[in-house]
N, C-alpha and C positions, 0 to 999 in steps of 0.2 A: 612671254615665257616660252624657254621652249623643249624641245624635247625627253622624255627622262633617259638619265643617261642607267647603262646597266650593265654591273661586272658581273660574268660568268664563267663557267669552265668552257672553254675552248675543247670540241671535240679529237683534235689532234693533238692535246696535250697543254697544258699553262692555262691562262684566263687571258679573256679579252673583255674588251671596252667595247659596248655596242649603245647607239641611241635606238629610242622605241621604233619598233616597224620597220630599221633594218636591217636587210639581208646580208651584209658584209659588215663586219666588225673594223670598227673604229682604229684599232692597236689592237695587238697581244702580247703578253708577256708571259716570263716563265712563273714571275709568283702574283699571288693575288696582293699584294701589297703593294706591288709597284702599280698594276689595277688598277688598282682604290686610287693610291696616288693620281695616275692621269684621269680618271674618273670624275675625282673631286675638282681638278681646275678644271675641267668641261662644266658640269654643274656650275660652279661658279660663274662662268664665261657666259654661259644660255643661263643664267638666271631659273634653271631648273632642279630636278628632283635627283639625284641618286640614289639607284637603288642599288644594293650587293647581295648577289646569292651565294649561297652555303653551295658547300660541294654535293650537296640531293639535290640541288637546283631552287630547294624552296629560298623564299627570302627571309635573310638574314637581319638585315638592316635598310634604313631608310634615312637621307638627310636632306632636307629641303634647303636650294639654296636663292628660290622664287619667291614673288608674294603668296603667303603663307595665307591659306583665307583663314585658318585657324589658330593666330598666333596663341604662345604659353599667358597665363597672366602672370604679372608682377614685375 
């Protein structure tokens, strides 16, 4: 599995793509949507986590795209 990937606001304006524990960002774009978008094929790709933060920085959203030790039932 590997790293979670994470969209944020970009201090110089837009969001970027960053994986955990790096210091330089992945991509950045001017909307959070397009983001999400390259976001989610990373996750997909590493078989990891996305995370997305709201514009306070908290997080917003979470989709797992790894083994899931807690899958849903049914």
């Amino acid at each position: 599995m590997g790293k979670n990937i994470h969209v944020t606001n970009h201090s110089q304006g837009g969001y970027q793509v960053k994986s955990s524990g790096s210091s330089k960002a992945y991509r950045r774009t001017e909307t959070q949507r397009k983001a999400i978008e390259i976001g989610r094929e990373l996750a997909r790709n590493q078989h990891s986590e996305l995370v997305i933060h709201g514009r306070d920085g908290k997080i917003r959203q979470k989709d797992s795209y790894g083994n899931d030790p807690f899958p849903p039932k049914g």
